[in-house]
C-alpha positions in Angstrom: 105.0 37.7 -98.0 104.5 40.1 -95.0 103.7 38.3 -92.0 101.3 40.9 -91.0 98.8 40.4 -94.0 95.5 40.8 -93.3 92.5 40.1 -95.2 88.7 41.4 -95.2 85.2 40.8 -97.2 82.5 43.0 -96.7 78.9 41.3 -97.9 76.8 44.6 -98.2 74.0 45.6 -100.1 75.1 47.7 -102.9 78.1 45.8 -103.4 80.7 43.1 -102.3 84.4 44.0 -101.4 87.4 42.7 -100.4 90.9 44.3 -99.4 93.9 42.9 -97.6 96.0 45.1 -95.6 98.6 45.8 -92.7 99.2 47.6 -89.5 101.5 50.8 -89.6 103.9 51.5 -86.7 101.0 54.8 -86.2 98.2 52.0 -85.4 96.5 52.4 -88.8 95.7 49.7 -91.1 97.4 50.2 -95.0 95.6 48.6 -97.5 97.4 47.4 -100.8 94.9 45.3 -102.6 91.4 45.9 -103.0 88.2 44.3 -105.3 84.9 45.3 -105.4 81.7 42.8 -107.2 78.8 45.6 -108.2 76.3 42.7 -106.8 73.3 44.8 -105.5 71.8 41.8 -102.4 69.7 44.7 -101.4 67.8 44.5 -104.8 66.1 41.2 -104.2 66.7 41.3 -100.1 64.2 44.4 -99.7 62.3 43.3 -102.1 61.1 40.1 -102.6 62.8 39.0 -99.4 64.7 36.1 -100.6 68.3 36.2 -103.0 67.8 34.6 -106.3 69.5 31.1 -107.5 71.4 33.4 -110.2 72.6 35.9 -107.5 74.1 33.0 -105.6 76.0 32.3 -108.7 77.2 35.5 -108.5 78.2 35.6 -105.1 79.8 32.2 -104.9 82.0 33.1 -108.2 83.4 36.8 -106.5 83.8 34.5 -103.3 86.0 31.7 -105.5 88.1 34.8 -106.5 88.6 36.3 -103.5 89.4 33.0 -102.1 92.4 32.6 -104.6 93.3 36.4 -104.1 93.4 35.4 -100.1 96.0 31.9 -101.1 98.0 34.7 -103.2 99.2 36.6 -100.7 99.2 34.2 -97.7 97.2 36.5 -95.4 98.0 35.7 -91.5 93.8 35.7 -91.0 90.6 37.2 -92.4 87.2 38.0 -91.8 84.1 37.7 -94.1 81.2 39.7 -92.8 77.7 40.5 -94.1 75.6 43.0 -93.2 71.7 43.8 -93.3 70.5 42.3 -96.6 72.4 38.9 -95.6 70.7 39.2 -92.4 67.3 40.1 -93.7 67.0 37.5 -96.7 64.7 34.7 -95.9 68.0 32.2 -97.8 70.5 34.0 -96.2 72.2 31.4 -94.3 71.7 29.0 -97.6 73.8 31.4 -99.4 76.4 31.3 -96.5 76.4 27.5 -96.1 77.0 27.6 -100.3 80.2 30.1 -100.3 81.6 27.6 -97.2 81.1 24.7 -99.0 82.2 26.0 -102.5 85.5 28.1 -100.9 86.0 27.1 -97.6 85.7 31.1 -96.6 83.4 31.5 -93.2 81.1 34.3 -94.0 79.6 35.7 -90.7 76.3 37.8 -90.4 77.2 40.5 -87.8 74.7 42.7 -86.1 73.9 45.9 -86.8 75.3 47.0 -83.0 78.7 45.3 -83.9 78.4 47.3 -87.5 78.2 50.1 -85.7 81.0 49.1 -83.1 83.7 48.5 -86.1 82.8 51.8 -87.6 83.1 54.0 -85.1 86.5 52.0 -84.3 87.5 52.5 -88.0 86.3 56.4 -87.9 87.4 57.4 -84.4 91.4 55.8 -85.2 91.6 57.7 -88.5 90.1 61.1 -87.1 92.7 60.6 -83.8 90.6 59.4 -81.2 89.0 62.4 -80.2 88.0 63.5 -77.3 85.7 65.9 -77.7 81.9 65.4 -78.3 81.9 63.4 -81.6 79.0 62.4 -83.9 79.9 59.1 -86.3 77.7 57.9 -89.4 78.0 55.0 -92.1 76.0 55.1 -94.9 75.6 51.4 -96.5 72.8 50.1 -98.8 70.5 48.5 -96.1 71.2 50.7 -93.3 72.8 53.7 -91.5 74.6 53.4 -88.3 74.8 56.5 -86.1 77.2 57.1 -83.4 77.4 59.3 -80.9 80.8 59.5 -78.7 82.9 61.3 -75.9 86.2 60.8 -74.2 86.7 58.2 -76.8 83.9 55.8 -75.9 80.8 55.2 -77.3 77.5 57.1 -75.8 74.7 56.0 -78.5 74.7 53.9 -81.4 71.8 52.5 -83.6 71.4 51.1 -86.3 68.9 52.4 -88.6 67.0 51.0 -91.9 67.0 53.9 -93.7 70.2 52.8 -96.6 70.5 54.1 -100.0 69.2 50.3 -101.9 66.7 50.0 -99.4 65.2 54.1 -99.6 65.5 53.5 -103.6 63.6 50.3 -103.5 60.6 52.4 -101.1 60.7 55.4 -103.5 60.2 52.8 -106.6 59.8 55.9 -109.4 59.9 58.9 -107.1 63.9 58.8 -106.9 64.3 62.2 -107.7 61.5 63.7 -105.2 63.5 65.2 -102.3 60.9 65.5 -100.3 59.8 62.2 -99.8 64.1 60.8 -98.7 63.9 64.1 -96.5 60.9 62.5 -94.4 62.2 58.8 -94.2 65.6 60.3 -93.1 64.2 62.5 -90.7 61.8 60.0 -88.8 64.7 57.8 -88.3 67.2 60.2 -87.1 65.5 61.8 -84.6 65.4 59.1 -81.9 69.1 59.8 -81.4 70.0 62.3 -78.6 71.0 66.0 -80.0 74.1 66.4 -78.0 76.5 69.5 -79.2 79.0 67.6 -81.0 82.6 69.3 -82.1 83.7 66.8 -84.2 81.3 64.8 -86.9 82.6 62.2 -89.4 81.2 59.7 -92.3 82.4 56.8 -93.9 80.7 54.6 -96.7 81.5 54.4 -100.6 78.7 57.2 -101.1 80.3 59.7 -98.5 83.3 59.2 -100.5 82.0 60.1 -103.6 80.7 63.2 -101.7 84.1 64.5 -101.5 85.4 63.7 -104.8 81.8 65.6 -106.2 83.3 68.4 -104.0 86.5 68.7 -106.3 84.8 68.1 -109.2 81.3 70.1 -109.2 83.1 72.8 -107.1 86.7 72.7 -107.6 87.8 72.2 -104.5 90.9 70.7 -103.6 90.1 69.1 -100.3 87.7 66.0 -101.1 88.1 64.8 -97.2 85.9 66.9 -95.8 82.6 69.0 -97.0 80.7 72.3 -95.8 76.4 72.3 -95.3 76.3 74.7 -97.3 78.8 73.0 -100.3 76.6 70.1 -99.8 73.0 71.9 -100.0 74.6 73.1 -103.5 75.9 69.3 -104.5 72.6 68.5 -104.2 71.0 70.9 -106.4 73.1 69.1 -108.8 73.1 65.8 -108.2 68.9 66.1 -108.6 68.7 68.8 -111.0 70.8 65.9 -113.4 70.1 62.8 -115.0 71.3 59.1 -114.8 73.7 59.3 -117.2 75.0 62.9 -116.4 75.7 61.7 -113.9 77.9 58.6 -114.9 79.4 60.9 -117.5 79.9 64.5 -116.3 80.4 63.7 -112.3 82.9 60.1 -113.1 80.7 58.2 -111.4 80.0 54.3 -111.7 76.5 52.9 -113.0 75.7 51.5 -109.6 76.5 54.7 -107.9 74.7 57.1 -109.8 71.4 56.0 -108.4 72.1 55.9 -104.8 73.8 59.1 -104.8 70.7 60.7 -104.3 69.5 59.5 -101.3 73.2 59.4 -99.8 73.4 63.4 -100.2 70.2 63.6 -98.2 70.8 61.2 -95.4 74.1 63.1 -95.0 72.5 66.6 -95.0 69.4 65.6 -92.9 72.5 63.9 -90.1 74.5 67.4 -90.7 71.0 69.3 -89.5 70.4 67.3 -87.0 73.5 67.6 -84.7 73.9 71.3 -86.2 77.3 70.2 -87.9 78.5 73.1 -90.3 81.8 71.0 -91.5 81.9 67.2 -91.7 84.8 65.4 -92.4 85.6 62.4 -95.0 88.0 60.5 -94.0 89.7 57.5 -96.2 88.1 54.3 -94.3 85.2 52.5 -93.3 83.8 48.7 -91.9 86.4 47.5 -93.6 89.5 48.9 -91.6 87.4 48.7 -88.7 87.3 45.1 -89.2 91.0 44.8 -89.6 91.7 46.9 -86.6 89.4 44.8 -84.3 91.1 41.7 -86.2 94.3 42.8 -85.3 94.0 44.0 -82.1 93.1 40.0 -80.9 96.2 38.8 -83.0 98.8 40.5 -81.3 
């Protein structure tokens, strides 16, 4: 056992995850073990408003496994956070009374000012604290956090509901009009201030997938950062193919191929706002960002 194990779970609305990891000597946090439950909360949380008594079975069975996965390797302390559609279902705290009960795990609904907080800490320690004018975004399934920073420290953050579940639940069977994710994402983005940034930066699972459709639509080797332009032409493809094309030709998982859509948009929309020609991808996310902040009131 390393004494310095460290364990996660991120509720979100696409999916539920879990990874345990450790600090480097460099102040980065490794992880070695990761799992990931395709439960979509989103689904029923922006929709009907309430999570379903067979979604709770779901949720309590991935939490029963991570639980044993947690024993397993004797972490030194976790945290178990859920984000907007935990916050926004009417049973939400039901659910989160039922995994304590069941598993003993303390699942904690967090804000979507401290979601913001542990991304841009996750994002700004993998990118080298910058300081230069810097412009952060997350893209999860309920919402988008935005963050704008200098002199590495925060000068606006928001959180916005304008996330992949919850755009493809609004568009119902107009996922594939461009158009219509353009205006959503555009309304929301332009509260935030249009500072000159230098530096801009995403994290999220769809981001991700971003760069990999980088090296595999356009054969590029780098898949950690992408180009406005490599992106306007990602998208021709991405909404010029079909579900299963895009499960088949682009490698990507069932419930990724849907929200890939508006993910490329709310990216390029963010990339237009703050005139970003280059955006970078780096390998991290809430989840480091909670280790680091869980770390840094261990030692």
């Amino acid at each position: 056992m390393h004494k310095h194990n460290l364990g996660v779970i991120d509720v979100g609305s696409n999916a539920i995850r879990l990874s345990i990891g450790r600090p480097t000597p460099k102040g980065r946090i490794k992880l070695f073990i990761n799992a990931r439950d395709p439960i979509r909360l989103g689904d029923e949380a922006f929709g009907r408003g309430e999570l379903s008594a067979s979604t709770f079975k779901k949720v309590v069975a991935a939490f029963k496994n991570y639980r044993k996965i947690f024993d397993e390797n004797e972490i030194l302390g976790y945290r178990a956070v859920a984000t907007s559609a935990i916050r926004e279902a009417k049973n939400g705290m039901e659910l989160i009374d039922e995994i304590h009960e069941k598993t003993k795990v303390r699942l904690e609904v967090i804000s979507g000012q401290e979601e913001a907080d542990l991304i841009y800490l996750a994002l700004n320690n993998a990118l080298g604290y910058p300081k230069a004018p810097a412009a952060y975004m997350d893209i999860g399934g309920g919402s988008v956090e935005i963050i704008i920073s200098q002199n590495d420290k925060i000068q606006y953050s928001k959180s916005l509901k304008i996330g992949t579940v919850r755009l493809m639940k609004m568009a119902a069977d107009n996922i594939y009009d461009r158009d219509f994710f353009t205006n959503h994402v555009r309304k929301e983005i332009e509260g935030a201030p249009q500072t000159s940034v230098k530096i801009a930066g995403g994290s999220g699972g769809n981001v991700a997938r971003l760069g990999k459709l980088r090296k595999i639509i356009l054969d590029k080797k780098n898949e950690h950062e992408i180009s406005i332009h490599e992106l306007e032409e990602i998208i021709e493809r991405l909404f010029s193919s079909t579900y299963e094309e895009r499960i088949e030709k682009f490698k990507m998982r069932p419930d990724r191929a849907d929200v890939i859509l508006p993910a490329s948009i709310i990216v390029l929309e963010f990339m237009r706002y703050f005139k970003i020609d280059n955006f970078e991808i780096p390998d991290t996310g809430l989840k480091e960002g909670v280790l680091l902040d869980l770390w840094s009131h261990m030692k």
